[in-house]
C-alpha positions as YAML, in Angstrom:
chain: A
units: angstrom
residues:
- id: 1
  name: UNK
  ca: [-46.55, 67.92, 159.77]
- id: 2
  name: UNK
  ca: [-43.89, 69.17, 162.20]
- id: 3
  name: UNK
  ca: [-43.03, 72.33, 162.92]
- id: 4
  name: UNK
  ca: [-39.61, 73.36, 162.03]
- id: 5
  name: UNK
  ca: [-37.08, 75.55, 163.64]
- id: 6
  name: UNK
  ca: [-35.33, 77.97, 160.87]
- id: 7
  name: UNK
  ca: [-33.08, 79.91, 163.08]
- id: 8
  name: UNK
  ca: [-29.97, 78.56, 162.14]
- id: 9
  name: UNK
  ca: [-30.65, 78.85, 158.31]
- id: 10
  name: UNK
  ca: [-31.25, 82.92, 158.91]
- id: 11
  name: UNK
  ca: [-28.24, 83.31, 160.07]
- id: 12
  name: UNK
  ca: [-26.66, 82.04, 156.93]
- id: 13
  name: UNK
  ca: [-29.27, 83.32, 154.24]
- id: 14
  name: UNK
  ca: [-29.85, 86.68, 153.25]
- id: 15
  name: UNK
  ca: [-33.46, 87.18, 151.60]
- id: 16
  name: UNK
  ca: [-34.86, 83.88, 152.30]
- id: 17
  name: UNK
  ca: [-37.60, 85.18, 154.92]
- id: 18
  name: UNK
  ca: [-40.52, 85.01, 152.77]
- id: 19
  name: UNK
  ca: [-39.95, 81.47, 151.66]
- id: 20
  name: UNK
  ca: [-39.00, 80.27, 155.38]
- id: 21
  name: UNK
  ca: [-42.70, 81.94, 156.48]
- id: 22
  name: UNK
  ca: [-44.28, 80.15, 153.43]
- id: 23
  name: UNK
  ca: [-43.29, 76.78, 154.76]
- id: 24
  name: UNK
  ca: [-44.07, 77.94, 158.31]
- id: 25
  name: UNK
  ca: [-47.78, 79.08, 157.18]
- id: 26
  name: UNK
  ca: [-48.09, 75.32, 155.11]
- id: 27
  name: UNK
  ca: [-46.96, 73.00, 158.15]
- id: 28
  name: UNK
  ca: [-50.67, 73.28, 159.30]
- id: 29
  name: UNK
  ca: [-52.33, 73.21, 156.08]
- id: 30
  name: UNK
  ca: [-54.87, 70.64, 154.37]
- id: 31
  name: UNK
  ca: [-55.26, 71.02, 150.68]
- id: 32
  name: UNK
  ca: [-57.38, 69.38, 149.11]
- id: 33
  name: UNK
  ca: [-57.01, 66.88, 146.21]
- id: 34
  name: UNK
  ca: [-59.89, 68.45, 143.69]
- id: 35
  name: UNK
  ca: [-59.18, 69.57, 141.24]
- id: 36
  name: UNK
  ca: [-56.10, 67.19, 140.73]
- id: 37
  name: UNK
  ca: [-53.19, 68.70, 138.50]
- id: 38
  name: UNK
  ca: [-49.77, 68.20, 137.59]
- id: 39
  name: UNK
  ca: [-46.67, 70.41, 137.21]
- id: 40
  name: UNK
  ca: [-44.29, 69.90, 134.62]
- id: 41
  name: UNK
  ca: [-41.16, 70.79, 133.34]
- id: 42
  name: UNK
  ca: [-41.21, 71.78, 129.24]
- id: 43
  name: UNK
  ca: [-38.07, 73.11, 129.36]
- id: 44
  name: UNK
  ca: [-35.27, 75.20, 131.10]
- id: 45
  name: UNK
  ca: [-36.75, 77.61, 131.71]
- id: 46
  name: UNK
  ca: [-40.49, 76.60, 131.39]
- id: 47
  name: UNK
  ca: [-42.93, 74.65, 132.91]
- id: 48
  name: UNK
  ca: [-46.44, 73.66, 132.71]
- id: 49
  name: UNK
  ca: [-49.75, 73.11, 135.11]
- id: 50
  name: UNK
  ca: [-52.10, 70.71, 133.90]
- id: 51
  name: UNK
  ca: [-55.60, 70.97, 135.85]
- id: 52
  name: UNK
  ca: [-57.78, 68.38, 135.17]
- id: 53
  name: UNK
  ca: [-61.36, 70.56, 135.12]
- id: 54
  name: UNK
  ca: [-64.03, 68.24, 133.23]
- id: 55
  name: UNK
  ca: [-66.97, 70.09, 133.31]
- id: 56
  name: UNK
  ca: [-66.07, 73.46, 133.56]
- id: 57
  name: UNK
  ca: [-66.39, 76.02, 130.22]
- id: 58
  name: UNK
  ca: [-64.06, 78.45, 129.75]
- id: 59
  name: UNK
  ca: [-66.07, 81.16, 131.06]
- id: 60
  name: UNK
  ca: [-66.43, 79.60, 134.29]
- id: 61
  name: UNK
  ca: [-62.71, 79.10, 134.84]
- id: 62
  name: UNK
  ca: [-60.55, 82.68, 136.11]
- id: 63
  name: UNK
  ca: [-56.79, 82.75, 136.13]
- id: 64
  name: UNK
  ca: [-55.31, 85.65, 138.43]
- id: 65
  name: UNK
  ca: [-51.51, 86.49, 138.95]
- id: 66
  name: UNK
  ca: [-50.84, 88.32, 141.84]
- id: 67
  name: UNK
  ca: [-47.43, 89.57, 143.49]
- id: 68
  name: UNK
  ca: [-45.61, 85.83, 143.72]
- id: 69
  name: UNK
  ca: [-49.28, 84.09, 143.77]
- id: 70
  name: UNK
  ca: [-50.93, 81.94, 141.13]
- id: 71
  name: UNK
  ca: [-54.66, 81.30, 141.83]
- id: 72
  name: UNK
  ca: [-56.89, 79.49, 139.52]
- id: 73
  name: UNK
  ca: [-60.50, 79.44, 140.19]
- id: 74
  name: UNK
  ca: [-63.52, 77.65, 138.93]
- id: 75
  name: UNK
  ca: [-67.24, 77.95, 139.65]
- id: 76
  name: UNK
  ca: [-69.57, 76.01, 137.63]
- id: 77
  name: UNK
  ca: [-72.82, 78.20, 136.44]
- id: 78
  name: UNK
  ca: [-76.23, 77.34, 138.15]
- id: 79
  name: UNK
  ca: [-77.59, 74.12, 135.64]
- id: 80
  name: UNK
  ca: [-80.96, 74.41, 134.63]
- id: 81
  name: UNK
  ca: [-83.91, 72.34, 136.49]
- id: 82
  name: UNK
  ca: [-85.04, 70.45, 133.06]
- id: 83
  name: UNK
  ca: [-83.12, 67.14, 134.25]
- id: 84
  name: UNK
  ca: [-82.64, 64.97, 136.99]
- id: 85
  name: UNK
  ca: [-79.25, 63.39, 137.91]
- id: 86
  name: UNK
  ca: [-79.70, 60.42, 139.05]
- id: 87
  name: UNK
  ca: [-75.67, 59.77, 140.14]
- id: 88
  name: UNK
  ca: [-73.35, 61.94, 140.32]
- id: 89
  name: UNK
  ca: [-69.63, 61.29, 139.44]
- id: 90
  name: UNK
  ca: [-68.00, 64.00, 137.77]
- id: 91
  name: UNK
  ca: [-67.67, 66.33, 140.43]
- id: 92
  name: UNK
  ca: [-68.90, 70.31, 139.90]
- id: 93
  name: UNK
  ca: [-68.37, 71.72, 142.69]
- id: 94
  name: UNK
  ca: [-66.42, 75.34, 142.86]
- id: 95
  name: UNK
  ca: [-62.63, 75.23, 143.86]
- id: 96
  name: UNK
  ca: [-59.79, 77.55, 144.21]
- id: 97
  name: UNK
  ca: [-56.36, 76.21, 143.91]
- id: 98
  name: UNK
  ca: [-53.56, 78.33, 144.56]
- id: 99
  name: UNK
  ca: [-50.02, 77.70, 143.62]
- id: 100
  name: UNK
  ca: [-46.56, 79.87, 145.10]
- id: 101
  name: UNK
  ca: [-44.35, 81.10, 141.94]
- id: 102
  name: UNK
  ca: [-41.03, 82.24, 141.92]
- id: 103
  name: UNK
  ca: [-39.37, 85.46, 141.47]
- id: 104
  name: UNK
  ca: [-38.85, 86.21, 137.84]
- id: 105
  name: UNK
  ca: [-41.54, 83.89, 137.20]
- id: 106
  name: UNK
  ca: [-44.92, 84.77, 134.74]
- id: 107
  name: UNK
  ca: [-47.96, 83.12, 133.16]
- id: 108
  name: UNK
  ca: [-47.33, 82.88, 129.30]
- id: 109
  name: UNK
  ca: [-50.41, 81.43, 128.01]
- id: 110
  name: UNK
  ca: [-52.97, 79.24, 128.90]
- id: 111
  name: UNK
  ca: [-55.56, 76.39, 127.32]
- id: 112
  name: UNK
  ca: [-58.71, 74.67, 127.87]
- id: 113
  name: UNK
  ca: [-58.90, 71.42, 125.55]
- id: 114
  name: UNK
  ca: [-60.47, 68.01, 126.30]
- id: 115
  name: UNK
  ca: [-61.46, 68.77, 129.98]
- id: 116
  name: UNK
  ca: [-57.96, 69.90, 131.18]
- id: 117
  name: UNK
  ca: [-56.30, 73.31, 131.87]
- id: 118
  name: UNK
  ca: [-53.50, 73.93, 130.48]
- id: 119
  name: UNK
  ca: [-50.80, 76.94, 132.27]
- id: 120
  name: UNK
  ca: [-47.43, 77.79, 130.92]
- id: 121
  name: UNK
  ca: [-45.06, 79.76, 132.50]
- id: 122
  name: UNK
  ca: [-41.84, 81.00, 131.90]
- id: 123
  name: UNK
  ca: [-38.86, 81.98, 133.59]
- id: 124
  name: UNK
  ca: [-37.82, 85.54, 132.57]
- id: 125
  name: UNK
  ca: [-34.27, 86.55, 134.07]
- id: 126
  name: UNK
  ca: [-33.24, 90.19, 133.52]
- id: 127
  name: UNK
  ca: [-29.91, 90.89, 132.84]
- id: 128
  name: UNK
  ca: [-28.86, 91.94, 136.28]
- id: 129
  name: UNK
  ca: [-30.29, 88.79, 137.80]
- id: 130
  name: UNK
  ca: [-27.84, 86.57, 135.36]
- id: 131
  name: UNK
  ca: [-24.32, 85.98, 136.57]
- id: 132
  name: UNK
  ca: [-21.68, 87.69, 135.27]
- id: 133
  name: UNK
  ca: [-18.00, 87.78, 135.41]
- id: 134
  name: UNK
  ca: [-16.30, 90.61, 137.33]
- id: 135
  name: UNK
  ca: [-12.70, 91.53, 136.55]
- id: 136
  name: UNK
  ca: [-9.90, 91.64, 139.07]
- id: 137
  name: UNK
  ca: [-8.26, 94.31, 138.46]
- id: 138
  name: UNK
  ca: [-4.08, 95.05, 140.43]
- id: 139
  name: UNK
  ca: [-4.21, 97.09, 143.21]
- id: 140
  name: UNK
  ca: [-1.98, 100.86, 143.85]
- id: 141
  name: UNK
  ca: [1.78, 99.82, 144.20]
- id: 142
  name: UNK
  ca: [1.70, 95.98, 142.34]
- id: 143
  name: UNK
  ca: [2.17, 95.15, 139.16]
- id: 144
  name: UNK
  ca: [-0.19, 93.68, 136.67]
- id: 145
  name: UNK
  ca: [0.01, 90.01, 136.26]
- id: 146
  name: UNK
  ca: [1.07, 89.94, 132.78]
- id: 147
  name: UNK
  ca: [-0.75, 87.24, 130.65]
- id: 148
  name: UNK
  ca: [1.15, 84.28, 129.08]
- id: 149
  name: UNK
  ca: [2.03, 84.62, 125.55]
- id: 150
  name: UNK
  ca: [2.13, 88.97, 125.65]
- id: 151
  name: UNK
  ca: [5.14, 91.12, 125.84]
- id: 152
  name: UNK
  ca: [5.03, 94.75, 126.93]
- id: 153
  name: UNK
  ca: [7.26, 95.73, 125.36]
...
């Protein structure tokens, strides 16, 4: 990937440095495609990430939330020596898979059912983060505009 140049946006953005360094620090980056997942939309405000994690229990699956970071991690316990595989397909081996979240942005639940993971999250807004309208008021020395359809008198 190509490096790009962001100087121009900066001087037009305020507060946009973090995300401007995050695709900076990605340009270079390999991920890998294990363990595949998609990311959904549910709804306006919430969305979904389904991991696909065959194999794994529970227990051997860890979740963590940190600052604007979502890392999911999964290391499968040491399997006893009473068998042999002979081929194997379904893949075991430990991953960590991390995934940027936005401001405002947290982990409401999350599932393990037939072999895939399962993580909702939800936009939360507070109220000074929603818009809201600001009045206008007259200035010294003018008059208020008067509203059509009142009288002062």
């Amino acid at each position: 990937m190509r490096h790009f140049d962001f100087t121009p946006l900066y001087r037009s953005t305020v507060g946009f440095d973090r995300l401007f360094n995050h695709l900076d620090s990605k340009g270079g980056e390999q991920n890998s495609a294990y363990p595949p997942y998609n990311i959904e939309r549910t709804g306006e405000n919430k969305y979904r990430i389904t991991m696909a994690v065959a194999g794994f229990k529970e227990s051997e699956l860890s979740i963590e939330v940190k600052e604007h970071s979502l890392t999911v991690r999964g290391e499968k316990a040491a399997e006893s020596g009473d068998r042999e595989v002979l081929y194997r397909g379904i893949a075991s081996r430990a991953f960590e898979r991390h995934f940027q979240i936005a401001e405002y942005v947290i982990v409401s639940s999350a599932s393990l059912e037939h072999g895939l993971l399962h993580i909702d999250l939800l936009r939360e807004l507070p109220e000074a983060a929603k818009p809201r309208r600001i009045e206008i008021k007259a200035g010294e020395g003018t008059t208020p505009k008067q509203i059509e359809g009142e009288s002062t008198h």
